[in-house]
N, C-alpha and C positions, 0 to 999 in steps of 0.2 A: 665669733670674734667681734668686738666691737668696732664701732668706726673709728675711734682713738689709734688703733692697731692696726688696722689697715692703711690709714692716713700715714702712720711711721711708716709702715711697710714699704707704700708707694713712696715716701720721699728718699727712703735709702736707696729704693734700688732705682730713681732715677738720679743720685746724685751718684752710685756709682758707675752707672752709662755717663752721666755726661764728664763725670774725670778721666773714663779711659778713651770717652772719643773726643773731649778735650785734648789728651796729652796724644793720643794718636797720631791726630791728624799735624799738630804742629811739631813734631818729630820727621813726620816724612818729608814736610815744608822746610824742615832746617838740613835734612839730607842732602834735599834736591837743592837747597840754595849754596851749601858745600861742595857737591860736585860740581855745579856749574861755575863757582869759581876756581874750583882748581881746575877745573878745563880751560877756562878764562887765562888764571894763569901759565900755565904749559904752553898755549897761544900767543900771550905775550907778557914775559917775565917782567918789562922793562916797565910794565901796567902796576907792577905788585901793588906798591902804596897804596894806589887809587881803590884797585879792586878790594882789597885787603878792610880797607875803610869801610865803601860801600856794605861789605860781607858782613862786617861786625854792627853796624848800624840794622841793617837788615834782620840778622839772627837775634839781636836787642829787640827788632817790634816784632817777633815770631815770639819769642818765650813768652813776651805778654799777654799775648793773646793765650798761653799755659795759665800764667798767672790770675787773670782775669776769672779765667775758670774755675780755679781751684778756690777764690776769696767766691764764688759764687754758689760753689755747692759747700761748700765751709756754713755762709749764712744758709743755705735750704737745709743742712743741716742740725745746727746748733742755732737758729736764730729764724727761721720758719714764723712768718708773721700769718699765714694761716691756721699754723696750730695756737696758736693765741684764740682765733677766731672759731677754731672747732672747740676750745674749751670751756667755752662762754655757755 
């Protein structure tokens, strides 16, 4: 096999490790930030708004960190400025 083909090879299979430990890990992160606020709230109802707030702001910079991943293996993907450089 050439090294053209193995170069694809390696960038697929670490663009699909880093989407599924991308999406992994801030799945378990958005879990553990939901339970802790409905604990929060069952603790103190009279909290809701505040926590509620918090919650949502919070679960907002968790998906990003999804997001961020996926526009990252998207470009190692489709947009790989080393296979420019192994073409030459």
């Amino acid at each position: 096999m050439s090294d053209m083909t193995w170069f694809t090879l390696a960038s697929t299979v670490a663009a699909v490790l880093a989407i599924a430990i991308g999406v992994l890990l801030p799945a378990f992160a958005m879990g553990k930030a939901i339970s802790s606020a409905l604990e929060a709230l069952a603790r103190q109802p009279e909290a809701e708004r505040a926590i509620m707030r918090t919650l949502f702001i919070g679960l907002a910079m968790i998906e990003s960190l999804a997001i961020y991943v996926l526009v990252i293996v998207l470009i190692v993907l489709f947009r790989n400025p080393l296979l420019e450089y192994l073409l030459q």
